[in-house]
N, C-alpha and C positions, 0 to 999 in steps of 0.2 A: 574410453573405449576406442581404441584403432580399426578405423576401417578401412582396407584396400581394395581399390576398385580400377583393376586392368583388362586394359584394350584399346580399341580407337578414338583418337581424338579426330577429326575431320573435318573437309568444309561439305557444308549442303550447298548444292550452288540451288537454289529454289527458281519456280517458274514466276517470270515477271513480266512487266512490262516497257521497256521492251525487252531488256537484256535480265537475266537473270541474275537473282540477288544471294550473295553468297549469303548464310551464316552458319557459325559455329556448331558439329552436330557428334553423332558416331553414340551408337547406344549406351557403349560403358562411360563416354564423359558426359551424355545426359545422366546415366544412373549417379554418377559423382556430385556432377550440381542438382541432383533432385536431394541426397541424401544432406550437402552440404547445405541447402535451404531450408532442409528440419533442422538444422543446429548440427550436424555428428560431425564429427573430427573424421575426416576424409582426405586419404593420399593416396590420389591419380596418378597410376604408373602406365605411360610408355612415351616413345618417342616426339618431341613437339618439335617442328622446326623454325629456323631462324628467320625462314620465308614473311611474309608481309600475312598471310594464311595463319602460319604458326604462332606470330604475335597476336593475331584479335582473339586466335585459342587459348594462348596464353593468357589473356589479358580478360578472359570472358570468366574461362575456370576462377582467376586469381579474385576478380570481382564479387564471386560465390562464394568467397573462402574454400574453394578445393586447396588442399597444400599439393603443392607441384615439385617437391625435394624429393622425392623417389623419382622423379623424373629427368628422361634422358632429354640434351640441348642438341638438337641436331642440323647440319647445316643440307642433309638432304629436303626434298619440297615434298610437301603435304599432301596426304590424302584429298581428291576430290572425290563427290558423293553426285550426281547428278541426279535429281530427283523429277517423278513424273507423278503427278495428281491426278486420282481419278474422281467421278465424278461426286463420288462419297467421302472426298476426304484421305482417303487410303493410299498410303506413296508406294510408290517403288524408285529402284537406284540403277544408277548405273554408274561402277566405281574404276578411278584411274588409282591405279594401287601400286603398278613394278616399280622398283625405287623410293619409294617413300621412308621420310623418318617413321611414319604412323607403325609401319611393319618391323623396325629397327630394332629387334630382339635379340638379345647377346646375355648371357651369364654372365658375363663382364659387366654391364651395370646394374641388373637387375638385385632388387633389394636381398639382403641374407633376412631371413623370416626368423632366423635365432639370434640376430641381433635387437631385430624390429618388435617381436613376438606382437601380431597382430592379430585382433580379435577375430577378424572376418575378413574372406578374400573374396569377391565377386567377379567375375571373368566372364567373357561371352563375345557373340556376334565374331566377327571376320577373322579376330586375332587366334581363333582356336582354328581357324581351318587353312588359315594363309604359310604353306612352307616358304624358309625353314623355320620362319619365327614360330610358327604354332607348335614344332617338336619342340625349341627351346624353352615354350611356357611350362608346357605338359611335363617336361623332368623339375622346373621350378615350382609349378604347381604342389607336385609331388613332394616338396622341402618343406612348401609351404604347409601344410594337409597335417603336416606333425603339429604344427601351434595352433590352425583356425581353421575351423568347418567353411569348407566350397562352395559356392552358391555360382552355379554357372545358367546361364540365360543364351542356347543356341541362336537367335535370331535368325534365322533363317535367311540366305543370300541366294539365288539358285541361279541368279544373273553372274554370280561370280564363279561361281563352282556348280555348273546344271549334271553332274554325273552321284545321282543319289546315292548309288552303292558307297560309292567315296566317301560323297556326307554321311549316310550311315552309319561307317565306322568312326568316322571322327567324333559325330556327337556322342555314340554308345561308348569311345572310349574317356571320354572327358563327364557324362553320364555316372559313368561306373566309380569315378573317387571324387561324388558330389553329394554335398549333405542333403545339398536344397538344389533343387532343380523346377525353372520359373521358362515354363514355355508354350506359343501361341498354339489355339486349334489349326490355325491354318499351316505354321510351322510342319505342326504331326501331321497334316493331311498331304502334304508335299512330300513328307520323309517317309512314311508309312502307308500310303495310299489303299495297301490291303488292310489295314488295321483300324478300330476304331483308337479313338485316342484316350480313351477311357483304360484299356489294355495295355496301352505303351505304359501310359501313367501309373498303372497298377505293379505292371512288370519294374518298373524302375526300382519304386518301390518295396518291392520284396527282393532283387540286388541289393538293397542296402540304405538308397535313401532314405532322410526322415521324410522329406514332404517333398513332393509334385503339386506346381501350381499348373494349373490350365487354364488361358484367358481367352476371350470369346469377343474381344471387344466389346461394342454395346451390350451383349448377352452376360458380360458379368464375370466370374471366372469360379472354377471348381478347384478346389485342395485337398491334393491325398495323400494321406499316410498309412500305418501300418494300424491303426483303429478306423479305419472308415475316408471316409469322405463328406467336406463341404462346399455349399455353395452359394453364391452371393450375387445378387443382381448387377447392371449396370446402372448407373445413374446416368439418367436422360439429360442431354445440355446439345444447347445447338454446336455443332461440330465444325469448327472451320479448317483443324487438320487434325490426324490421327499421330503425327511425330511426335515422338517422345513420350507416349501414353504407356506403353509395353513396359519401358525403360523405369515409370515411375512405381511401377508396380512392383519391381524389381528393389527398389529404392524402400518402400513399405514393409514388404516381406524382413530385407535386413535388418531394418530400424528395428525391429518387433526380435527378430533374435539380436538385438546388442540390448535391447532392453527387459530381454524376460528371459532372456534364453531361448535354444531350439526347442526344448521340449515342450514350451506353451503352443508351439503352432500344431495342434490339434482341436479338437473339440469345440467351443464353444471358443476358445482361444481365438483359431484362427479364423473363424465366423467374421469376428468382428477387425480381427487384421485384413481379412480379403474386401469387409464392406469400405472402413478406410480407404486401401487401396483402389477404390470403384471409385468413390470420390474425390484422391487426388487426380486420377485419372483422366476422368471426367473433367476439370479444373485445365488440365495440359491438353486436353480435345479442345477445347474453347479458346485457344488463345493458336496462332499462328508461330509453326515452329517447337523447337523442344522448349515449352516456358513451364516448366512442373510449378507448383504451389511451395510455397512456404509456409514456414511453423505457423502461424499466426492465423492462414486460412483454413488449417483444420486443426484449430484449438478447439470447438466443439466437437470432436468426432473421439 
């Protein structure tokens, strides 16, 4: 089973001492190496550069077995992610993005989906909202949607784009031709402010998707579909940062449609796919940086 997993690959330059310590970051190439540490056959598509940045990307994904042959060689410089920790763990960024390969989006390289016929496309965070790359996706997107059900994960940036109207439309339009749709409370409460999130989620859902995930962090996360809704606790662990947790969850969700299909995630199904997900989650809070779990530490689960 082919799984494709595009967006940013980047550096986190993290707070240190003294100087800050780069590493490898960007939500859709943690979603890659979380999926590629369960075992799945994972090709990470977009721009990696030639920079000193773009080889330890390169060389981090390659180490996970992400496959990097859908992937553009670019001699533009890499995405920075400049991250700021609060006192819980919880990042925020502040990203150098004009020029980068990370954004280097052309129909000209991007993969043909009728050649590739991939089972699953996962998309999200910065590359859906950054022009002109994000129109280029959204028409490939569109190509792609004929072979393999969407699974798009907004991430929410508002340091990068703070004009919500803007964002609005962007997520509602990539939203709208998404099977699965994997997004934070705090996301919806920045995007939707007059809305509970309960409603967005329910809204999405009667447009078309099968499932809306909603995560809550420590609180666990809730999944809706067109029968109802579940929900799943967090599992408690002492938290040393919050990167890469959202991302792994996202990682969970698809494992579970390449392996049972979309239409398991309801019911009693997705109970136990959202608990899962609480404990890889939980696994990548405890560890410093995006470090998701591998197969082997949640072979009980």
């Amino acid at each position: 089973m082919s799984i494709w997993v595009c967006g940013e690959v980047l550096i986190d330059l993290l707070p240190g001492t003294p100087e800050r310590v780069a590493v490898v970051g960007g939500g859709p190439a943690n979603t890659a190496k979380a999926l590629a540490r369960l075992g799945h056959d994972v090709h990470f598509i977009d721009g990696i550069s030639t920079d000193d940045y773009g080889v330890s990307a390169r060389a981090e994904l390659l180490a996970d077995e992400v496959k990097l042959d859908l992937a553009l060689t670019s001699d533009k410089p890499t995405c920075l992610a400049i991250v700021s920790l609060g006192a819980d763990g919880g990042a925020t960024y502040e990203f150098k993005i004009d020029g980068t390969a990370t954004f280097d989006f052309d129909l000209k390289w991007l993969p043909d989906p009728s050649v590739h016929k991939p089972n699953v496309l996962h998309i999200g965070t910065l590359v859906t909202i950054i022009e002109p790359g994000a129109s280029v996706l959204y028409d490939w997107a569109l190509q792609v949607a004929e072979f393999a059900p969407i699974v798009f994960d907004p991430n929410i940036r508002p340091s990068v784009m703070g004009d919500r109207d803007l964002y609005q439309a962007a997520v509602e339009k990539w939203a709208a031709i998404s099977s699965v749709i994997k997004v934070s409370d705090d996301d919806l409460a920045w995007l939707f402010p007059d809305q509970k999130f309960e409603d967005v989620a329910k809204r999405w859902v009667k447009d078309g998707a099968a499932l809306v995930v909603v995560t809550r962090g420590a609180n666990g996360s809730i999944g809706f579909t067109e029968g109802g809704s579940e929900e799943t606790p967090g599992v408690k662990v002492e938290v040393v940062d919050t990167v890469g947790a959202g991302d792994t969850v996202g990682a969970i969700i698809v494992e579970a449609m390449i392996q049972d299909g979309i239409m398991s995630l309801q019911g009693e199904g997705l109970k136990k796919v959202l608990a899962r997900a609480a404990a890889a989650a939980a696994i990548t809070c405890s560890r410093a940086g995006a470090q998701p779990p591998y197969k082997h530490e949640l072979a009980k689960l």
